[in-house]
C-alpha atoms as one frame of an Amber mdcrd trajectory, in Angstrom:
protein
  46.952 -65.680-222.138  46.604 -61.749-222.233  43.635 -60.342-220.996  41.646
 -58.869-223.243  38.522 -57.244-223.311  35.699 -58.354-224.770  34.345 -56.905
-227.809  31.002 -55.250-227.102  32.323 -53.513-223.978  32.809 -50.010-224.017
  36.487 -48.461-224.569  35.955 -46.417-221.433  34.499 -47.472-218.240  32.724
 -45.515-215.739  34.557 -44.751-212.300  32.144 -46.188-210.564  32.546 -49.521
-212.088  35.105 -51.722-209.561  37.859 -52.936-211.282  38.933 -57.068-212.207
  41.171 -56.805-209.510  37.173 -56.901-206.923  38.658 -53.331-204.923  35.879
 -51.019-205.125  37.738 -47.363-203.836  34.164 -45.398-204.218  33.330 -47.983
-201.612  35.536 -47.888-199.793  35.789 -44.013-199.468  31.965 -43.803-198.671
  32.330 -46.479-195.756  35.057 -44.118-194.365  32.684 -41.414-194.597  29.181
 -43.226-193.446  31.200 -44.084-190.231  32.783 -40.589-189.682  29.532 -39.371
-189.840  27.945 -41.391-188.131  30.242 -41.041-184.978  30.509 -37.211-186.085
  26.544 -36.757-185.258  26.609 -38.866-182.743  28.785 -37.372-180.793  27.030
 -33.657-181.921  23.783 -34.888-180.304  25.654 -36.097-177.347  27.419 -32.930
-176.662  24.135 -31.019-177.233  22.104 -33.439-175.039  24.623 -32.066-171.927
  23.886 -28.890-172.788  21.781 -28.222-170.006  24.155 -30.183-167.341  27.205
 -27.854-168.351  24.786 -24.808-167.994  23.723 -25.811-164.635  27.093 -27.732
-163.275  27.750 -23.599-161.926  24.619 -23.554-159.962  23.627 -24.821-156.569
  24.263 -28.684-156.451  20.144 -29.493-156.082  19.688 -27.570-159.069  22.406
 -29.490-160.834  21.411 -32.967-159.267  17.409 -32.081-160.584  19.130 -31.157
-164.525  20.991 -34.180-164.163  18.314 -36.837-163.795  16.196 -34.140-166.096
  18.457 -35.072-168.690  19.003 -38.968-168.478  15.633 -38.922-168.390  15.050
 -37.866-171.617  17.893 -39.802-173.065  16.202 -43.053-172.327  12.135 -42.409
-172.483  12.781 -40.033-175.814  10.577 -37.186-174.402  12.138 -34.442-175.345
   9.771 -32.672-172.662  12.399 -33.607-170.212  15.136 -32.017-172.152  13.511
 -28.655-171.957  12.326 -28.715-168.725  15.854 -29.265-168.041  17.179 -26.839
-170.047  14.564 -23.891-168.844  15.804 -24.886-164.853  19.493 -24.830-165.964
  18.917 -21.321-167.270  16.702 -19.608-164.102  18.704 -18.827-161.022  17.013
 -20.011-158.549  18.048 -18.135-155.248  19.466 -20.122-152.424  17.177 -19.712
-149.771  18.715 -22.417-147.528  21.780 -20.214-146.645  19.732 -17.459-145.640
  17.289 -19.074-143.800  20.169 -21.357-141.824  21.350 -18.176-140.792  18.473
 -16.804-139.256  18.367 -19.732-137.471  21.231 -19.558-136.262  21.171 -16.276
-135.245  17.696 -16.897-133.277  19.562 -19.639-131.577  22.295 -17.315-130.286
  19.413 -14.232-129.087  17.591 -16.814-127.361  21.013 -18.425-125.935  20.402
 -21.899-126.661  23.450 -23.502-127.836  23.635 -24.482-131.449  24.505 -28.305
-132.848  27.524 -28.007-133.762  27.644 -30.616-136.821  24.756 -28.921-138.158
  26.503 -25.450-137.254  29.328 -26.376-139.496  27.788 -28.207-142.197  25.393
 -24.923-142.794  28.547 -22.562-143.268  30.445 -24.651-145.213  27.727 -25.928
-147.241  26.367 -22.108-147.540  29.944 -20.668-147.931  29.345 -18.617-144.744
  32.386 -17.038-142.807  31.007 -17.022-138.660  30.393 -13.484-137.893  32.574
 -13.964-134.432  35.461 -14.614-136.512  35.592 -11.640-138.607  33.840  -9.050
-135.067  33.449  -9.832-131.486  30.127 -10.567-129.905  27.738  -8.106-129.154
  27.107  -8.400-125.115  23.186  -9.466-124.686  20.676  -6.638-124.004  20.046
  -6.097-120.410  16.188  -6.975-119.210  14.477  -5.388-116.871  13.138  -8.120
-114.030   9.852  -9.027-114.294   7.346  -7.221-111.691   4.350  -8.612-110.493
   1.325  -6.954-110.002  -0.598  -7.425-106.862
């Protein structure tokens, strides 16, 4: 038998309209789409939800460590509060007082001649980025005292 159509339908079908065969193309097109987008904004909210991580992954490692948990965070409470809190301590420099301030103390150490740890002495330059100041001049001889006089 040939098919045929039947009598009251139309001449000319819409496109929309899947064919006898059951393949529906608009279908299929728009699943091809729903699933590129899908993965398309996912992966946009993703890459903006590291935003503040890949701002602060050139700062001081603290800073970095404090954006990091910032961030996950606010990927799995949904308060965006974190996010921005993140985001505003990504963006501020905060100065690194540890470097300085290991310094001085090490420098006090040497004026009052008390020897210095030395695990602690090379931790602090290497975690400061601190070339020793007897490696680059020599050592300045210690300041002659006068002795101590006692008054009787």
């Amino acid at each position: 038998m040939a098919a045929s159509l039947n009598p009251a339908a139309p001449h000319h079908l819409p496109a929309f309209i899947a064919g006898p065969d059951g393949s529906d193309v608009w279908m299929t097109i728009m699943a091809v789409f729903l699933i590129g987008a899908v993965l398309g904004v996912g992966l946009l909210f993703l890459r903006l939800h590291t935003l503040p991580e890949r701002i602060a992954h050139k700062s001081h490692k603290l800073q970095f460590e404090i954006v990091a948990v910032l961030g996950l965070l606010a990927l799995f409470t949904h308060m965006h509060i974190f996010w921005v809190i993140g985001l505003l301590l990504a963006l501020i420099d905060i100065p690194d007082f540890g470097g300085s301030l290991s310094r001085m103390a090490r420098s006090l150490e040497k004026m009052a001649g008390t020897p210095p740890e030395p695990a602690t002495e090379a931790a602090d330059e290497t975690a400061a980025g601190v070339i020793a100041l007897d490696e680059v001049r020599p050592p300045r001889p210690a300041p002659k005292m006068a002795p101590a006089t006692t008054g009787s």
